[in-house]
TORTOR-923316 format. One record per residue (C-alpha): residue in one letter; residue number from 0; x negated, y, z negated. Coordinates in steps of 0.02 Angstrom, whole numbers, plus 50000, padded with zeros to 5 digits. Each point is the difference from the previous one (the first is absolute). Layout:
BEGIN
<pt residu="a" num="NUM" X="X" Y="Y" Z="Z"/>
...
END
This chain:
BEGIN
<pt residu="x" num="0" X="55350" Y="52953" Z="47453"/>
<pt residu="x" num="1" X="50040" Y="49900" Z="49845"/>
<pt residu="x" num="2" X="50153" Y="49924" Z="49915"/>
<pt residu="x" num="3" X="49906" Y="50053" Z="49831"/>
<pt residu="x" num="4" X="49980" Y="50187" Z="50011"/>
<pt residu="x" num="5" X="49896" Y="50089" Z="49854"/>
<pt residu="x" num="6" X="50040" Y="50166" Z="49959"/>
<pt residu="x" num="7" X="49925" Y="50113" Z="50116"/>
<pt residu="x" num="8" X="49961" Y="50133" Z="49868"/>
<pt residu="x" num="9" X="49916" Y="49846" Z="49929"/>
<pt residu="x" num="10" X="49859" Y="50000" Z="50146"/>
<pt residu="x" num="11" X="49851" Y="50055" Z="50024"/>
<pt residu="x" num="12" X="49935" Y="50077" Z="50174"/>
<pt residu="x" num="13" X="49844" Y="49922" Z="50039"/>
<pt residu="x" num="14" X="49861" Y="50110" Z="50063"/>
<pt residu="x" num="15" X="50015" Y="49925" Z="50174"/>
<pt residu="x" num="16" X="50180" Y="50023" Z="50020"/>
<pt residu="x" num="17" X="49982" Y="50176" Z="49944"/>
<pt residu="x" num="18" X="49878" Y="50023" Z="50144"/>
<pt residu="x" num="19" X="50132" Y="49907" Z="50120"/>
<pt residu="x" num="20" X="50127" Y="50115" Z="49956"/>
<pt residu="x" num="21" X="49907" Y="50166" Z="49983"/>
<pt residu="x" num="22" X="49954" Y="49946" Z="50181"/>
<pt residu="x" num="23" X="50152" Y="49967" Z="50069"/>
<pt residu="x" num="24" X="50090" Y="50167" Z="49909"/>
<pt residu="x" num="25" X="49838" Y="50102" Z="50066"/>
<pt residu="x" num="26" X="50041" Y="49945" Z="50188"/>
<pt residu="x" num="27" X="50181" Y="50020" Z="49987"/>
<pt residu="x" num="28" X="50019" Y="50168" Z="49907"/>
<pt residu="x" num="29" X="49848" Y="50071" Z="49993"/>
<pt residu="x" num="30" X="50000" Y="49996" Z="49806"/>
<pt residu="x" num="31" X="49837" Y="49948" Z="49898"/>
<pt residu="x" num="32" X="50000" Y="49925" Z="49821"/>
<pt residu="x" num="33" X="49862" Y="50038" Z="49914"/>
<pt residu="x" num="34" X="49891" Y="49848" Z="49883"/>
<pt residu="x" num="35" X="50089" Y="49999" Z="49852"/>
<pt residu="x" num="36" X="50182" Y="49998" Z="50073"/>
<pt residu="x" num="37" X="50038" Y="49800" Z="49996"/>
<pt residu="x" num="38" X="50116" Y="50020" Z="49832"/>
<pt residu="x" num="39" X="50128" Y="50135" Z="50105"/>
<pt residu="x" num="40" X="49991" Y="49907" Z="50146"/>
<pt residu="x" num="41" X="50042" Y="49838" Z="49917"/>
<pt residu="x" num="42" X="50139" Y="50088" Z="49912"/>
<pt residu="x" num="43" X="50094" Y="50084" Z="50151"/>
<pt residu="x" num="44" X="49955" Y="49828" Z="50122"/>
<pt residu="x" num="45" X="50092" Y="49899" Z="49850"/>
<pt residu="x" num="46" X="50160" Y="50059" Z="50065"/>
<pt residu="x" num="47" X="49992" Y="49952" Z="50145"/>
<pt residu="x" num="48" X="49923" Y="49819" Z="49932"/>
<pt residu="x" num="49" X="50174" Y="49986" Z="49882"/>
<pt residu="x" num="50" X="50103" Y="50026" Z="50167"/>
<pt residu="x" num="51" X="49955" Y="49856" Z="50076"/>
<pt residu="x" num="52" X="49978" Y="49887" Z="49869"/>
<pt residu="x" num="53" X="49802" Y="50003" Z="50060"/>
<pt residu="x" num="54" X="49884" Y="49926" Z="49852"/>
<pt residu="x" num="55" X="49813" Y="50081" Z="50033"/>
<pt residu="x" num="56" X="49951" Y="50156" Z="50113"/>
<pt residu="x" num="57" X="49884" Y="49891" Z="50123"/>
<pt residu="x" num="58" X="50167" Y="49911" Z="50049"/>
<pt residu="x" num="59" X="50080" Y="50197" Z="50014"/>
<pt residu="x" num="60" X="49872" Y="50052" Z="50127"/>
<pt residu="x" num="61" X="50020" Y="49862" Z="50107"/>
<pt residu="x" num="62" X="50190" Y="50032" Z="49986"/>
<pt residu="x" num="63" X="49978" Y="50169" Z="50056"/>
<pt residu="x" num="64" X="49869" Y="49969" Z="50130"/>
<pt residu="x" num="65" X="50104" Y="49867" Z="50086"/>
<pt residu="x" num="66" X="50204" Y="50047" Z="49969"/>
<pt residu="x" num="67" X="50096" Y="50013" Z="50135"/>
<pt residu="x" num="68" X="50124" Y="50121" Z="49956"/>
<pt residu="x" num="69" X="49929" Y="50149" Z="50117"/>
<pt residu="x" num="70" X="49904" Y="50065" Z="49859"/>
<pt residu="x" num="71" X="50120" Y="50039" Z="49851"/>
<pt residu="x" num="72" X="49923" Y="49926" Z="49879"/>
<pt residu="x" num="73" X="49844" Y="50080" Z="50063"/>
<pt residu="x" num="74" X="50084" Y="50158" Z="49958"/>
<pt residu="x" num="75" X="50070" Y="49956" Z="49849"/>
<pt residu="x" num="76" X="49813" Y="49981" Z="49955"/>
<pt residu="x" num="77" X="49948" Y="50178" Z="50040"/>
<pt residu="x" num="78" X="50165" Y="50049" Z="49914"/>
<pt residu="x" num="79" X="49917" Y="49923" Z="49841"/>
<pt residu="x" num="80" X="49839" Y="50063" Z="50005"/>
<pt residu="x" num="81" X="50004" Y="50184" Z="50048"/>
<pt residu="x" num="82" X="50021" Y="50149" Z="49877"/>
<pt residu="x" num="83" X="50124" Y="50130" Z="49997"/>
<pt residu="x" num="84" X="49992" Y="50105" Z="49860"/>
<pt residu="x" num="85" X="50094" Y="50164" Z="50054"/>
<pt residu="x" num="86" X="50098" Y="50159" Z="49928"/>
<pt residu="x" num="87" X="50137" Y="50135" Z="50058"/>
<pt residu="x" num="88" X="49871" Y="50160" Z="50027"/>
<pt residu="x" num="89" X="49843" Y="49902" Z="49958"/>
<pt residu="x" num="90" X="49872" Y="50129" Z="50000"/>
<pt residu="x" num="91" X="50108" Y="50155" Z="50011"/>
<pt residu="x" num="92" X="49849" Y="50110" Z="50092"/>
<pt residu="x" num="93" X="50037" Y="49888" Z="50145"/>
<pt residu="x" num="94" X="50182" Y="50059" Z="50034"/>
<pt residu="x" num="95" X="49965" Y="50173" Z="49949"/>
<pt residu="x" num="96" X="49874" Y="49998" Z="50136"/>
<pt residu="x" num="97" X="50113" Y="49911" Z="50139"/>
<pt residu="x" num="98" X="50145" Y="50142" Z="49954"/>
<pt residu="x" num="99" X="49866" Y="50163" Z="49971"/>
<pt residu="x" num="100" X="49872" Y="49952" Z="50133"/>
<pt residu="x" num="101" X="50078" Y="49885" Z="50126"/>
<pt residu="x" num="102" X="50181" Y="50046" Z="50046"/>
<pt residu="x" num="103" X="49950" Y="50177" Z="50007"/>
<pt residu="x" num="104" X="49842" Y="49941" Z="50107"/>
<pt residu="x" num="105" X="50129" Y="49910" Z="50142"/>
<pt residu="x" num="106" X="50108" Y="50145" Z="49969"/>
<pt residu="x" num="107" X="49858" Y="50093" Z="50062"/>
<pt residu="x" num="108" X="49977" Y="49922" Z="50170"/>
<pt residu="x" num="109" X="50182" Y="49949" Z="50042"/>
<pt residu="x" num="110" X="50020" Y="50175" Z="50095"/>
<pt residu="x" num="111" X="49896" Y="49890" Z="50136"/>
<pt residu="x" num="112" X="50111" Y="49825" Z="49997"/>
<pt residu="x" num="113" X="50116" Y="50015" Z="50159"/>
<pt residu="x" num="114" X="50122" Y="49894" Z="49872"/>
<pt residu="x" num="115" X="50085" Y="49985" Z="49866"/>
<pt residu="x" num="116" X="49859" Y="50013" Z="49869"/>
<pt residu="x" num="117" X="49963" Y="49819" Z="49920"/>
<pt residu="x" num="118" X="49881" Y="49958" Z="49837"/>
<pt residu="x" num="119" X="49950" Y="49841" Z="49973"/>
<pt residu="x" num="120" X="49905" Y="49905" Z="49852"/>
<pt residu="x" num="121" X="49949" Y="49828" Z="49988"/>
<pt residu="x" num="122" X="49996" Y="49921" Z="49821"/>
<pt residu="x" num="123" X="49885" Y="49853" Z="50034"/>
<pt residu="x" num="124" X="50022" Y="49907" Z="49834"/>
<pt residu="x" num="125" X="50148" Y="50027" Z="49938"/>
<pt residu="x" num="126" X="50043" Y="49862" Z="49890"/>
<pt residu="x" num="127" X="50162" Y="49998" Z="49918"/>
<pt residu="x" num="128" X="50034" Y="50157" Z="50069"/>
<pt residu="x" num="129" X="49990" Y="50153" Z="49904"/>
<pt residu="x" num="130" X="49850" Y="50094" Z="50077"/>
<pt residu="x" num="131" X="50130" Y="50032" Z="50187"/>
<pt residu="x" num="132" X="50128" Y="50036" Z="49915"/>
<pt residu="x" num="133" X="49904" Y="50146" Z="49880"/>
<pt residu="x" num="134" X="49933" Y="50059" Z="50159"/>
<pt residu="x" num="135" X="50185" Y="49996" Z="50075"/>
<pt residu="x" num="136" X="50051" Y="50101" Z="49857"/>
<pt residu="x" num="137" X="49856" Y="50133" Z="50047"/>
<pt residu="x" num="138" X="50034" Y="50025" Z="50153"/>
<pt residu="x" num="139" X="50191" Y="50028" Z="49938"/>
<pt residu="x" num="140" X="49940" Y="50128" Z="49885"/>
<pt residu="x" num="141" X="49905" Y="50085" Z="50122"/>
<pt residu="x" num="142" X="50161" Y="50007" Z="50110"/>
<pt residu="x" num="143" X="50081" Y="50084" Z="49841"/>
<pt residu="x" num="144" X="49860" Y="50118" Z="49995"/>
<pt residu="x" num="145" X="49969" Y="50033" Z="50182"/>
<pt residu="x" num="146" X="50139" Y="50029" Z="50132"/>
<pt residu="x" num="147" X="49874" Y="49990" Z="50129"/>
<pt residu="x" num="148" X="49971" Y="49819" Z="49960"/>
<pt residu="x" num="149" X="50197" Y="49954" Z="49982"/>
<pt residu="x" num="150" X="50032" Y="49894" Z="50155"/>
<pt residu="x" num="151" X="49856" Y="49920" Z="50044"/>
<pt residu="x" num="152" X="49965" Y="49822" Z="50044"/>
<pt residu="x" num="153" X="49954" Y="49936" Z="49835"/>
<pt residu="x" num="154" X="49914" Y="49808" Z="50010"/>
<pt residu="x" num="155" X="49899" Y="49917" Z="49877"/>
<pt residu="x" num="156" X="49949" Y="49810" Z="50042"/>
<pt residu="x" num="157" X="49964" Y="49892" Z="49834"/>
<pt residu="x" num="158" X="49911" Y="49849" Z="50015"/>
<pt residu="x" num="159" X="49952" Y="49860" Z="49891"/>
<pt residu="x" num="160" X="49928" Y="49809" Z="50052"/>
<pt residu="x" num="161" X="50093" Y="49953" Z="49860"/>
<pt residu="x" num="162" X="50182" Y="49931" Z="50046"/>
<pt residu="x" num="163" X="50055" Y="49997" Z="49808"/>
<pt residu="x" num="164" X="49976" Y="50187" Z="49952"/>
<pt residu="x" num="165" X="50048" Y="50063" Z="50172"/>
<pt residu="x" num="166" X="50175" Y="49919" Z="49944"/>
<pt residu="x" num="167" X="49989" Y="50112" Z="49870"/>
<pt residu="x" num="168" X="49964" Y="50132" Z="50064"/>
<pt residu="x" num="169" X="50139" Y="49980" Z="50133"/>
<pt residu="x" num="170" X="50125" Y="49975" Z="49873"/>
<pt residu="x" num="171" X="49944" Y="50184" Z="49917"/>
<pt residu="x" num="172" X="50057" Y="49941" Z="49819"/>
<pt residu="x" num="173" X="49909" Y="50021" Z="49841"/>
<pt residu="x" num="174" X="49988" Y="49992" Z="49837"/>
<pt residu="x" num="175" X="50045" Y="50169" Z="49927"/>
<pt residu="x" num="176" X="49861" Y="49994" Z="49871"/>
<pt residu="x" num="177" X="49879" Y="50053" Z="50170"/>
<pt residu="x" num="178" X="50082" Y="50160" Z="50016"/>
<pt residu="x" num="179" X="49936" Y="50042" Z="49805"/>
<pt residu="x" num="180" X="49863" Y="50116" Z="50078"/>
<pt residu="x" num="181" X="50091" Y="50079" Z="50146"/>
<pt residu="x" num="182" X="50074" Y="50174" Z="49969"/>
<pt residu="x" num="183" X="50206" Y="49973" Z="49979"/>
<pt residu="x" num="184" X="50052" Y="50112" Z="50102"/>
<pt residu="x" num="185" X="49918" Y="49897" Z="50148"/>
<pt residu="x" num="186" X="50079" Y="49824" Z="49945"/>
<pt residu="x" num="187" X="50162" Y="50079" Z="49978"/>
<pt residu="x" num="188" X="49987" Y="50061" Z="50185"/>
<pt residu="x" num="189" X="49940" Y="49850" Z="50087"/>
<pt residu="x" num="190" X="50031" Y="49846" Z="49902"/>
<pt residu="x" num="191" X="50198" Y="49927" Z="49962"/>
<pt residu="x" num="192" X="50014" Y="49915" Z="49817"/>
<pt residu="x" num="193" X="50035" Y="49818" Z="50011"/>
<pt residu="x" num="194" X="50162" Y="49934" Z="49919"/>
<pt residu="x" num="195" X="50073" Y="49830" Z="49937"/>
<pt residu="x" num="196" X="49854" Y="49883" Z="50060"/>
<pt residu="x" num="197" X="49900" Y="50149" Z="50037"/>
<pt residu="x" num="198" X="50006" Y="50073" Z="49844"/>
<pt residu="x" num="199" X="49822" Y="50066" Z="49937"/>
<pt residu="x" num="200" X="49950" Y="50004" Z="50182"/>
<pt residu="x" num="201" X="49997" Y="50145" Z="50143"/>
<pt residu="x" num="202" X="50018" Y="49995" Z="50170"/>
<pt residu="x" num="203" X="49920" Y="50118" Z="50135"/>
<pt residu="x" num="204" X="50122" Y="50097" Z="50096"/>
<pt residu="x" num="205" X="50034" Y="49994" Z="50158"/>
<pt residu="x" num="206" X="49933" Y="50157" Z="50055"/>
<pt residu="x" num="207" X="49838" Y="49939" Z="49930"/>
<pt residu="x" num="208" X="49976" Y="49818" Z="50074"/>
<pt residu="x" num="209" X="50045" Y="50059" Z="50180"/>
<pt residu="x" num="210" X="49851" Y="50066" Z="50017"/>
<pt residu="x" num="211" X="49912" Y="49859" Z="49949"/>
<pt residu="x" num="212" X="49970" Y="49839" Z="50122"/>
<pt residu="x" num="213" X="49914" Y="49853" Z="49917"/>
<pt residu="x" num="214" X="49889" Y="49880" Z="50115"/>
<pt residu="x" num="215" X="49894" Y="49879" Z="49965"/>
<pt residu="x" num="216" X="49832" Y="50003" Z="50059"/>
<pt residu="x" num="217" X="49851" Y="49925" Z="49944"/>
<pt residu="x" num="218" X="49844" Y="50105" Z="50043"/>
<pt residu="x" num="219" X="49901" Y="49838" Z="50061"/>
<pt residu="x" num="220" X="50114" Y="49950" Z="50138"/>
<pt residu="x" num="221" X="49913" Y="50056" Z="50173"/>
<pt residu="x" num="222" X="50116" Y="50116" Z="50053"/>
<pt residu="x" num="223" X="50146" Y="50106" Z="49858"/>
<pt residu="x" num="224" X="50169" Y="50031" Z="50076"/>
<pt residu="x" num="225" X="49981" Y="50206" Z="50009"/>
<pt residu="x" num="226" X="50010" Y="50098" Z="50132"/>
<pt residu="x" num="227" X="50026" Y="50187" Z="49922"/>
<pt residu="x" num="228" X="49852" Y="50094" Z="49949"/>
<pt residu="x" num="229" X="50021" Y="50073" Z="49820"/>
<pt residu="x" num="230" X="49971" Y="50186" Z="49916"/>
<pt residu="x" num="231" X="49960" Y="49897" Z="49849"/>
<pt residu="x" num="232" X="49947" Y="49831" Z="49922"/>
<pt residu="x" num="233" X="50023" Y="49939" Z="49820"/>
<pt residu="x" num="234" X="49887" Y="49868" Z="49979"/>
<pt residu="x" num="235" X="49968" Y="49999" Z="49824"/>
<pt residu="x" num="236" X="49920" Y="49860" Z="49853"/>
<pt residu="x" num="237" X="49987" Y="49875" Z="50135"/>
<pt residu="x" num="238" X="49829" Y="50022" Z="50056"/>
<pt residu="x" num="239" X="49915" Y="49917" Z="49820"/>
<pt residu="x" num="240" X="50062" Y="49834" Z="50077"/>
<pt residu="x" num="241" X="49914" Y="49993" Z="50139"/>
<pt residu="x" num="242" X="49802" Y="49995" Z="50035"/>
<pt residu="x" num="243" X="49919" Y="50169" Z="50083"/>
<pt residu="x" num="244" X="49998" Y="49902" Z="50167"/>
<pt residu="x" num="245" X="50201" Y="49961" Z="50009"/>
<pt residu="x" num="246" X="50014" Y="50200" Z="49939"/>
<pt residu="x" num="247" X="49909" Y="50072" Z="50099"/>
<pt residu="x" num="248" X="50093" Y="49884" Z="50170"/>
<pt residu="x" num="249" X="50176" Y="50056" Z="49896"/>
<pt residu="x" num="250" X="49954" Y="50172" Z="49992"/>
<pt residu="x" num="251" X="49914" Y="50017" Z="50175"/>
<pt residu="x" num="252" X="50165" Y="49919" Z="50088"/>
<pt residu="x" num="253" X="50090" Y="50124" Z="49886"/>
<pt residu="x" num="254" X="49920" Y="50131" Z="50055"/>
<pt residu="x" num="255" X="50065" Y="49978" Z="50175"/>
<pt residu="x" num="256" X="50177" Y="50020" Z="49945"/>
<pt residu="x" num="257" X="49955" Y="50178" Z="49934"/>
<pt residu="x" num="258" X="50077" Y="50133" Z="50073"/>
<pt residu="x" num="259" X="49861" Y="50135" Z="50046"/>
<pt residu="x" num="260" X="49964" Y="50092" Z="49833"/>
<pt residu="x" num="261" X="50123" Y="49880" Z="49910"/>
<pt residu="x" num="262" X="49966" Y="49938" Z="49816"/>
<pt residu="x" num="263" X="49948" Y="49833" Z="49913"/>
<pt residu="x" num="264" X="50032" Y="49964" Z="49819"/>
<pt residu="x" num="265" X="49891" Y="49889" Z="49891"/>
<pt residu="x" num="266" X="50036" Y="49942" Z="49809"/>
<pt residu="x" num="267" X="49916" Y="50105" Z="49874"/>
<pt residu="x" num="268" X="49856" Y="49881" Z="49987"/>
<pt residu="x" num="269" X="49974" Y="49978" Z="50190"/>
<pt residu="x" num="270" X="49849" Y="50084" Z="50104"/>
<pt residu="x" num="271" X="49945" Y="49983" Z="50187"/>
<pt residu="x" num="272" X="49825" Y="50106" Z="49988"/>
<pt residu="x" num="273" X="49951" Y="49902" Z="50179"/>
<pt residu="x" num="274" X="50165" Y="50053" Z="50058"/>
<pt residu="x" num="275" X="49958" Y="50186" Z="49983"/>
<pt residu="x" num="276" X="49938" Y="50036" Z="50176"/>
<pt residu="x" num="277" X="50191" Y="49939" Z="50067"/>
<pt residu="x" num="278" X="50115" Y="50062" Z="49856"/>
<pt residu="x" num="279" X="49953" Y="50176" Z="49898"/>
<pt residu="x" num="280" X="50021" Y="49971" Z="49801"/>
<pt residu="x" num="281" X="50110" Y="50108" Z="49946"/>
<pt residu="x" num="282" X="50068" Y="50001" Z="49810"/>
<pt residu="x" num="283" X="50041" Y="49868" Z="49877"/>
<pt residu="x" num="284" X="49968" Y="49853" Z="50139"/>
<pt residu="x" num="285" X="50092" Y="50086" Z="50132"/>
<pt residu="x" num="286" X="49914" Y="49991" Z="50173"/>
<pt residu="x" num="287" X="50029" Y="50101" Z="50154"/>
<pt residu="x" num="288" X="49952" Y="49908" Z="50167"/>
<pt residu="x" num="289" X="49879" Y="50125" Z="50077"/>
<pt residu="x" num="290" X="49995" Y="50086" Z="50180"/>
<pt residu="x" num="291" X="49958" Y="49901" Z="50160"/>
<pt residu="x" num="292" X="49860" Y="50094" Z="50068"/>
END
């Protein structure tokens, strides 16, 4: 610490202090920033550095290293440096396929469930929010659309490592401007116009977010609090920040969350080719986890 503290925009993050962080982000989160990232990372840390008055980053890894505040700040780290760049029906083929192929699908085999019928869906980076809550307004629509389905036990889990956007996400209120590409006649039906201090903002109903529980996990931790299998898992545009080895552990403990037959979903970019003996591509980075012989 220092009684004189620069500008952290003003600093520069030495090689070696790049590698100490990249390091200590890589063990805790899994996450892997490539050569060439020391300008963003120096950017997002400088936050933190302004909080607490902190005059060089050396000085901010010891402080997180060594604070003993039960590992907030620690958090508030990982907070900074993780990406969550999301949209309501990002990649629409997704949710057509979770409405044409998998409702009908568990439709399909609930004649053999001794109970009521239950779907469930695990959204495994869901940032601020909006992927659960498009597929909560799928499976809605397919209710519309299906009396069959009306009923069921409906459950998605959303999860995010990140404490800031899950907040968000919790709080189900957004700018109105991110409902520009959804058809109106959805938004009308499951979002409430904000008023006064709301005004220009939208708020999911509640119909919508009680399907929705938000948790945080963080995919590294040795064990994740689930104990449901799922029919389907969203984990999409996470897997570009992490190295093959961290995907491929992700993806294999995944895996054994997966319902027989039940569905993973990658970002549009994303492919598992040594994957392919466990989970059957399918279309447009869907993936079908295959039979147990």
């Amino acid at each position: 610490m220092s009684d004189s503290v620069m500008d952290p925009l003003l600093l520069t993050l030495e090689p070696q202090e790049f590698q100490l962080f990249r390091d200590l982000i890589h063990r805790q989160t899994g996450i892997w920033l490539r050569d060439g990232k020391q300008v963003m990372l120096a950017s997002r840390l400088s936050r933190r550095l302004r909080c607490h008055r902190i005059s060089n980053f050396a000085d901010y890894y010891h402080y997180v290293q060594h604070c003993q505040d039960g590992g907030r700040e620690l958090g508030e780290m990982i907070n900074c440096v993780t990406t969550n760049k999301t949209a309501f029906f990002r990649e629409q083929h997704h949710f057509q396929f979770l409405g044409d192929v998998v409702v009908p699908g568990a439709l399909a085999r609930s004649s053999r469930a001794p109970d009521r019928p239950a779907l469930r869906i695990w959204s495994a980076a869901s940032s601020t929010g909006e992927e659960p809550y498009s597929i909560a307004i799928t499976l809605l629509e397919s209710q519309l659309r299906n009396s069959l389905f009306r009923g069921w036990d409906l459950r998605i889990v959303a999860s995010d490592i990140d404490t800031a956007v899950l907040g968000t996400a919790t709080r189900g209120i957004y700018p109105v401007e991110e409902l520009e590409e959804m058809d109106p006649a959805l938004w009308k039906k499951y979002f409430l116009r904000g008023k006064d201090d709301l005004a220009g903002s939208v708020k999911v109903k509640k119909q919508v977010a009680a399907l929705v529980e938000f948790r945080r996990i963080n995919l590294m931790d040795h064990s994740w609090p689930l104990s449901e299998s799922f029919d389907a898992i969203f984990f999409r545009n996470a897997l570009i920040y992490f190295r093959q080895e961290t995907q491929d552990l992700f993806l294999r403990r995944m895996i054994r969350h997966l319902k027989p037959q039940g569905y993973l979903f990658l970002g549009h970019s994303e492919h598992i080719p040594w994957l392919h003996d466990v989970l059957e591509p399918l279309q447009k980075t869907v993936y079908r986890l295959r039979s147990r012989a």
